[in-house]
N, C-alpha and C positions, 0 to 999 in steps of 0.2 A: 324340420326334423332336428328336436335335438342333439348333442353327444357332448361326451363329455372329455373336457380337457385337462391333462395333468401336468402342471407348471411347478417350477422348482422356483421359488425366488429367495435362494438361499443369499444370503452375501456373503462375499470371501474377501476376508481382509488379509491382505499382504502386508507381511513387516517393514516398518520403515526403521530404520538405523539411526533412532536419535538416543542421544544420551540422557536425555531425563525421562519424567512419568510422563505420560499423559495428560494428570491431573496436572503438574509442574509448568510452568509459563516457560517461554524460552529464557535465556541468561541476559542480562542487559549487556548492552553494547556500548563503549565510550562513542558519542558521537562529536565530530568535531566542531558542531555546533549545532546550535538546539532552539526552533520558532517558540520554544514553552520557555525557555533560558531568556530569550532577549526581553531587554524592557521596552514598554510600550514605544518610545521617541523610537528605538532601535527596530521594532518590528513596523513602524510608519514609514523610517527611511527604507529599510530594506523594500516595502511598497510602493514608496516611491522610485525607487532604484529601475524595479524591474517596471514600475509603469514605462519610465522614460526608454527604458529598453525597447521595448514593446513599440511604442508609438517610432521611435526613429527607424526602428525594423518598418513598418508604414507607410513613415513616409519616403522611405528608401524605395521602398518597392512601389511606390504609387508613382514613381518618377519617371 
């Protein structure tokens, strides 16, 4: 038996409190350091850095 259903699928946007558009990107932020910034040698160590982190976290814990 059919019937029929009446559904609202309105949406309601709520204002959010930002200072720009919409259309407007956020404002850039100074960061204090930047993976797009460093040069290649610098973003190798820094992967290196945190490899060795990592594995001595390892074998710390494998002990």
């Amino acid at each position: 038996m059919p019937h029929a259903h009446s559904h609202d699928h309105a949406h309601h946007h709520h204002g959010h409190a930002h200072s720009h558009g919409s259309a407007t990107p956020h404002p850039a932020q100074a960061a204090p350091w930047s993976l797009l910034r460093m040069t290649v040698a610098g973003r190798l160590a820094a992967a290196f850095a945190v490899s060795a982190a990592l594995w001595i976290l390892v074998l710390v814990a494998m002990r």
